[in-house]
mmCIF file of the C-alpha atoms, coordinates in Angstrom:
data_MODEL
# 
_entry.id   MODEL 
# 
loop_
_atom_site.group_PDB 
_atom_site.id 
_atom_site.type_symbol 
_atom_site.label_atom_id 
_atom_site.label_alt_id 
_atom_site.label_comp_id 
_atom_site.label_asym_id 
_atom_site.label_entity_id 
_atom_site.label_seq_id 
_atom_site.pdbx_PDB_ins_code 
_atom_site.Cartn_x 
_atom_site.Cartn_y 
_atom_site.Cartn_z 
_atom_site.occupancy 
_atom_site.B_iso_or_equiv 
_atom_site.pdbx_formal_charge 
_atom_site.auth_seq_id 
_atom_site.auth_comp_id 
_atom_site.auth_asym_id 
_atom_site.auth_atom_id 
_atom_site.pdbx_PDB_model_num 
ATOM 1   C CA . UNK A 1 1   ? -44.990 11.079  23.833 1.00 0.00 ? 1   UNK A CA 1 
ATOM 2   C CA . UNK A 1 2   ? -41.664 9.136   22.393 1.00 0.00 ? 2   UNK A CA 1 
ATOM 3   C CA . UNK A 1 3   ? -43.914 6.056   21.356 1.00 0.00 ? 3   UNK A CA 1 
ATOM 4   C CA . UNK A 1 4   ? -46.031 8.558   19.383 1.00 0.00 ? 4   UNK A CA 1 
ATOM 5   C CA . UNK A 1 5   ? -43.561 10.124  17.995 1.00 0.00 ? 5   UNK A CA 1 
ATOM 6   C CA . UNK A 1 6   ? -42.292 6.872   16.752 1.00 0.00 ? 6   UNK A CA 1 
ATOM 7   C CA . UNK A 1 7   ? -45.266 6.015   15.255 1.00 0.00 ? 7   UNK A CA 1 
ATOM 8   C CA . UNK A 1 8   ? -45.438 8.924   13.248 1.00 0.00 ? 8   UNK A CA 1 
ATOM 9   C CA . UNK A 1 9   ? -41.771 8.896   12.029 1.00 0.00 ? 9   UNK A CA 1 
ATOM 10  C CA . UNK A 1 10  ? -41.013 5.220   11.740 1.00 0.00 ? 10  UNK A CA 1 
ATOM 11  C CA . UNK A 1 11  ? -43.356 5.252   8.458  1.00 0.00 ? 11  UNK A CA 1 
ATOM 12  C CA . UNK A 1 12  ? -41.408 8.051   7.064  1.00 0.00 ? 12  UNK A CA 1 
ATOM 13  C CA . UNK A 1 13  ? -37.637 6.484   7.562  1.00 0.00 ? 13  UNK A CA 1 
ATOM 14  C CA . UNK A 1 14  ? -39.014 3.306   6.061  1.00 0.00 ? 14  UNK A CA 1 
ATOM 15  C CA . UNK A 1 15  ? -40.133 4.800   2.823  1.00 0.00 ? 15  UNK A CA 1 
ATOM 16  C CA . UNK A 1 16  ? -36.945 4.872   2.117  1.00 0.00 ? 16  UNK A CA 1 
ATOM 17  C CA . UNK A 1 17  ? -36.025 1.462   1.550  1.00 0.00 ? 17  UNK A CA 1 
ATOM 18  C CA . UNK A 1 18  ? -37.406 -0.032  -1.694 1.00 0.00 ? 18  UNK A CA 1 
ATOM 19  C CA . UNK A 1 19  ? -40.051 -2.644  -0.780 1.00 0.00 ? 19  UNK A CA 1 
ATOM 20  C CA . UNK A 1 20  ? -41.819 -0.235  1.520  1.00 0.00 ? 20  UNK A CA 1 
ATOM 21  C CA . UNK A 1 21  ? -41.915 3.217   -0.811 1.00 0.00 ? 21  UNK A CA 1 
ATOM 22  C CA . UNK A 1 22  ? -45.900 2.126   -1.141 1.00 0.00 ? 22  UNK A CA 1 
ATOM 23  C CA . UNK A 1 23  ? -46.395 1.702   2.391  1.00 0.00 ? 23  UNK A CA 1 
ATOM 24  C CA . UNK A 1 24  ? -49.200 4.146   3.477  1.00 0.00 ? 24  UNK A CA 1 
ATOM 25  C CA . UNK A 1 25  ? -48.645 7.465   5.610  1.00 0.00 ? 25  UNK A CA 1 
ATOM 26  C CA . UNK A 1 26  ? -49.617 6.766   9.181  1.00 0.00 ? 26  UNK A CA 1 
ATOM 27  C CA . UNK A 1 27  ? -52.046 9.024   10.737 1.00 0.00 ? 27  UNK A CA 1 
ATOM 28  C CA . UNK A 1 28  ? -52.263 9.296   14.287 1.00 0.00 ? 28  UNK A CA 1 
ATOM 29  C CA . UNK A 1 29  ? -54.710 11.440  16.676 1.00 0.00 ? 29  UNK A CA 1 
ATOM 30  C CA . UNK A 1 30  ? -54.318 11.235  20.481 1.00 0.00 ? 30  UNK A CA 1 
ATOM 31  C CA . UNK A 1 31  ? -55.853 11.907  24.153 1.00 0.00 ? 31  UNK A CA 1 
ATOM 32  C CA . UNK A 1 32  ? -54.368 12.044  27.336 1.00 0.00 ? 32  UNK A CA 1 
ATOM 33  C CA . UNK A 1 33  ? -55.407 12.282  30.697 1.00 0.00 ? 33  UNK A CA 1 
ATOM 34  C CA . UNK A 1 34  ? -53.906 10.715  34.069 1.00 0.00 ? 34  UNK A CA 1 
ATOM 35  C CA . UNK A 1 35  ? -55.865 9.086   36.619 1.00 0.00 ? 35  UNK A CA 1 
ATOM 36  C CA . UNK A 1 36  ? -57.272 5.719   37.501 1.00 0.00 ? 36  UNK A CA 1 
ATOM 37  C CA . UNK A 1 37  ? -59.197 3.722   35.271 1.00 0.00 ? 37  UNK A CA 1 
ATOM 38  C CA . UNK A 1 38  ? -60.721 0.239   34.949 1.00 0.00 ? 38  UNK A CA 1 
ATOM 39  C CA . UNK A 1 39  ? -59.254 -2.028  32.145 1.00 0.00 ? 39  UNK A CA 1 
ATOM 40  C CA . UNK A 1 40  ? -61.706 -4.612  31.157 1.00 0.00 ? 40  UNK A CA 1 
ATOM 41  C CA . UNK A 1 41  ? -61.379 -7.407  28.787 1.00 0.00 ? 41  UNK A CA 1 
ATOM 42  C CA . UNK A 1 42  ? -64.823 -8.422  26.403 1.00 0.00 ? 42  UNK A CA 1 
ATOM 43  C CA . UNK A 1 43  ? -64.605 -12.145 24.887 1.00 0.00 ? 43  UNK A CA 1 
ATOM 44  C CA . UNK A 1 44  ? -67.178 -12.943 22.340 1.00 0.00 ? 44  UNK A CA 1 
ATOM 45  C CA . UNK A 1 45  ? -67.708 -16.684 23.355 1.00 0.00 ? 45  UNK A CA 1 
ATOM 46  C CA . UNK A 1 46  ? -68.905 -17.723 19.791 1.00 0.00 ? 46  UNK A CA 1 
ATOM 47  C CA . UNK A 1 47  ? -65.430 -16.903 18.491 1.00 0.00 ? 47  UNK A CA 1 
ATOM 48  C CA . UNK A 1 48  ? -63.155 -16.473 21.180 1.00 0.00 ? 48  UNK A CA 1 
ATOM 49  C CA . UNK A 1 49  ? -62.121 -13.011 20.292 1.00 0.00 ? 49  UNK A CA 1 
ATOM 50  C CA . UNK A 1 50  ? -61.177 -10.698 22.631 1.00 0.00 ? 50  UNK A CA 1 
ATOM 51  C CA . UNK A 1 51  ? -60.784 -7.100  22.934 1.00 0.00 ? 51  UNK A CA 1 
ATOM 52  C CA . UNK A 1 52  ? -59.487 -5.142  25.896 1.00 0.00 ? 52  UNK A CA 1 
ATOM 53  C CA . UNK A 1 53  ? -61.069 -1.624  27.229 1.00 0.00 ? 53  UNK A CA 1 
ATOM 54  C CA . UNK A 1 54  ? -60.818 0.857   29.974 1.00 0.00 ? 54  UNK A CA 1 
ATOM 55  C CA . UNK A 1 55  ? -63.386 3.120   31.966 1.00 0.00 ? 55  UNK A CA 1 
ATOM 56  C CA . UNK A 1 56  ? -63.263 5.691   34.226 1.00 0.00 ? 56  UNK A CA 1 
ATOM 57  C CA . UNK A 1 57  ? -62.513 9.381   34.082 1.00 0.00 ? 57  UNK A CA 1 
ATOM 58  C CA . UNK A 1 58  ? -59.515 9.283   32.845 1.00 0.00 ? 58  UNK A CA 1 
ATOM 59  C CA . UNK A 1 59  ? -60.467 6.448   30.563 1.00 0.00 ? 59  UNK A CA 1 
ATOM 60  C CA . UNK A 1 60  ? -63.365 9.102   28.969 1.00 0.00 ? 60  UNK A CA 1 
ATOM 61  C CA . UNK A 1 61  ? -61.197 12.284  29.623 1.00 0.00 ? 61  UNK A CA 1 
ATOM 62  C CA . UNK A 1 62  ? -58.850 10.632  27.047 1.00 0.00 ? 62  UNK A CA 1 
ATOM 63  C CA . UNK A 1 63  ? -61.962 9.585   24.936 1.00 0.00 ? 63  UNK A CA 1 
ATOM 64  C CA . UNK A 1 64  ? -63.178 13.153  24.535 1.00 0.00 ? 64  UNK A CA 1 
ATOM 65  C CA . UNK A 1 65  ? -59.569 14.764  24.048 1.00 0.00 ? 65  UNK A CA 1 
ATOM 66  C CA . UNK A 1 66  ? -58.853 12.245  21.446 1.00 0.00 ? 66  UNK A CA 1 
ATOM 67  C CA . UNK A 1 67  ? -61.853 13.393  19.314 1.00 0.00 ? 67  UNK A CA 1 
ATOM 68  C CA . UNK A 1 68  ? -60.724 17.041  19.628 1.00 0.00 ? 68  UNK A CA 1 
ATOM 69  C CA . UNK A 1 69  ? -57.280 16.079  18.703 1.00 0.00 ? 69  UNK A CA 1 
ATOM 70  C CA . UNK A 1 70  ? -56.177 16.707  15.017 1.00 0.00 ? 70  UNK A CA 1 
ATOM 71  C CA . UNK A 1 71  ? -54.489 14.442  12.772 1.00 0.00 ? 71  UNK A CA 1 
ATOM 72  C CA . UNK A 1 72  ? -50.453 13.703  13.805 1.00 0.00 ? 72  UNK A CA 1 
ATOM 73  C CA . UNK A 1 73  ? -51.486 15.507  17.397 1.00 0.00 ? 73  UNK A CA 1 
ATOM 74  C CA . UNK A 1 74  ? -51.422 14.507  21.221 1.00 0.00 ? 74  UNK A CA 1 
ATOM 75  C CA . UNK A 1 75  ? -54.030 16.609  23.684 1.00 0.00 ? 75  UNK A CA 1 
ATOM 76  C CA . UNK A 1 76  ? -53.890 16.632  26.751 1.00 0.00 ? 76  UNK A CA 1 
ATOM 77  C CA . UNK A 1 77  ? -54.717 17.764  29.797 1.00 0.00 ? 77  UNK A CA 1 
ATOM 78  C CA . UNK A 1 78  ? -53.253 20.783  31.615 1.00 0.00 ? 78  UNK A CA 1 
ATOM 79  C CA . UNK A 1 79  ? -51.525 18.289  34.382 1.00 0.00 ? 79  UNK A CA 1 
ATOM 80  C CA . UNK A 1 80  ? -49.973 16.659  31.521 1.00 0.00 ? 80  UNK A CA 1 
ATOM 81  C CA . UNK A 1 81  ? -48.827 19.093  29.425 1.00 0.00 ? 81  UNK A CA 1 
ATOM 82  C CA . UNK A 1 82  ? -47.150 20.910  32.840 1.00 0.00 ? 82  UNK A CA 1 
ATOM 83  C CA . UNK A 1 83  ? -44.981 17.454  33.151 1.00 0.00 ? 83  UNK A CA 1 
ATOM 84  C CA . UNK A 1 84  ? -44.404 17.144  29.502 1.00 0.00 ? 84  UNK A CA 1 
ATOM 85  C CA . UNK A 1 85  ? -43.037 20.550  29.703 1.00 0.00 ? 85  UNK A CA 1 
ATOM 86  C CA . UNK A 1 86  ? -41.008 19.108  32.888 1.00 0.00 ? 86  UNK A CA 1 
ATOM 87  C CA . UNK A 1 87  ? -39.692 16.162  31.371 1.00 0.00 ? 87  UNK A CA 1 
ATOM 88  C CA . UNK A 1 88  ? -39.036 17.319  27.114 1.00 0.00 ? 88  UNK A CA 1 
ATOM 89  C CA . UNK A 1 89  ? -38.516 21.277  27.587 1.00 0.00 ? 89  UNK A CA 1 
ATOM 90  C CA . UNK A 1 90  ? -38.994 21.568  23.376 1.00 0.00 ? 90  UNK A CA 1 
ATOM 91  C CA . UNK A 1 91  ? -42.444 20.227  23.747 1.00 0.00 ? 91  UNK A CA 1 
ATOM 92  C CA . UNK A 1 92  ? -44.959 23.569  23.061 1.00 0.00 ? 92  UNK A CA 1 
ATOM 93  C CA . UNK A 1 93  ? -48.541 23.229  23.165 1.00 0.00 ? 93  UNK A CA 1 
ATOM 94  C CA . UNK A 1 94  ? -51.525 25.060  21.680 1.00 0.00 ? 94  UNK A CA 1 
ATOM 95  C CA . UNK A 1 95  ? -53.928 25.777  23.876 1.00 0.00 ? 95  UNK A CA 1 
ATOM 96  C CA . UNK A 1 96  ? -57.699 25.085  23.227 1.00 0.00 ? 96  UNK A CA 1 
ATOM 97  C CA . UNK A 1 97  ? -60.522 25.434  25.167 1.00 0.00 ? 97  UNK A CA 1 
ATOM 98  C CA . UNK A 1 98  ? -63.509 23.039  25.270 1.00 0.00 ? 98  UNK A CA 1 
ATOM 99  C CA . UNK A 1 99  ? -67.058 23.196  26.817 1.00 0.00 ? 99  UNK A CA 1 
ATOM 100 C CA . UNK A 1 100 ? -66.686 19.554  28.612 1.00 0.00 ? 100 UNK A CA 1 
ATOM 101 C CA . UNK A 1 101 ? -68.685 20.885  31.699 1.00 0.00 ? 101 UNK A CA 1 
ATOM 102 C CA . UNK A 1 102 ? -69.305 16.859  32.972 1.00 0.00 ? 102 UNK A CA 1 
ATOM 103 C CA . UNK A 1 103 ? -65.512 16.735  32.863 1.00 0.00 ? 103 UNK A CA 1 
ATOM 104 C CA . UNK A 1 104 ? -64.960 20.235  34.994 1.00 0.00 ? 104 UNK A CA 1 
ATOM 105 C CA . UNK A 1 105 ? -62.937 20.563  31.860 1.00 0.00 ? 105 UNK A CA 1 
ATOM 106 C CA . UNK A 1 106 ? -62.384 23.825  29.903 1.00 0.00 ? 106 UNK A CA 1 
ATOM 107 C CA . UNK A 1 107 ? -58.641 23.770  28.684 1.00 0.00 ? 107 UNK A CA 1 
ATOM 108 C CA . UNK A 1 108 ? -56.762 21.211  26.712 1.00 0.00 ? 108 UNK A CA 1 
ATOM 109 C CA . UNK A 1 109 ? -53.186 21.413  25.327 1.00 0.00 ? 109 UNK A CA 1 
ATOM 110 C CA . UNK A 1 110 ? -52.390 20.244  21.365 1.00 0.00 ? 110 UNK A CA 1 
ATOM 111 C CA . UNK A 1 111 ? -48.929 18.725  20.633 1.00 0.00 ? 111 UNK A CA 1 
ATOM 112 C CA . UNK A 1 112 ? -48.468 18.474  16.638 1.00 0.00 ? 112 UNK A CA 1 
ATOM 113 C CA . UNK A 1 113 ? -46.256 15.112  16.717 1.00 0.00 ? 113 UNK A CA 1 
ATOM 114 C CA . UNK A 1 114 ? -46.010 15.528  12.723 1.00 0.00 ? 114 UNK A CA 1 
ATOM 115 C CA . UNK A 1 115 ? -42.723 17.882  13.348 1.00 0.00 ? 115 UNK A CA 1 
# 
């Protein structure tokens, strides 16, 4: 939550300053969910690149609430949101529901980080 948060303000603070009044606005759309998960990392051999990835429920829980997140949002799962709420009491979410039936999922909660 603070780290996205960051991401969405720092942009906005540094507009201020001369040499970065062009920069362009960061958009940012999250998913959350907690759990275990696998992190993997691919090398292409032919160039040495390498990218690292996760999978495992939580891994594609995040996946799917990530695409029904909005621009400047965090969704997340009720489990969460409940700790969220634990940990930053100002922190309201919407609530949505979804059809994710492989998921046994049917409610996510929508942060709008964009203040």
């Amino acid at each position: 939550y603070d780290i996205s948060l960051f991401a969405i303000n720092a942009p906005k603070k540094m507009e201020k300053i001369g040499k970065y009044q062009s920069i362009n606005k960061f958009k940012i759309s999250l998913g959350a969910c907690e759990g275990d998960c696998y992190k993997y990392t691919f090398v292409d051999l032919n160039t040495n690149f390498e990218e690292i990835s996760s999978i495992g429920y939580s891994a594609n829980v995040g996946s799917k609430l990530e695409g029904l997140s909005k621009t400047n949002s965090l969704t997340v799962t009720f489990n969460l949101a409940k700790k969220f709420n634990e940990q930053y009491s100002k922190v309201k979410f919407q609530k949505g529901t979804t059809d994710l039936k492989k998921y046994d999922l049917n409610t996510y909660y929508l942060f709008d980080l964009s203040g």
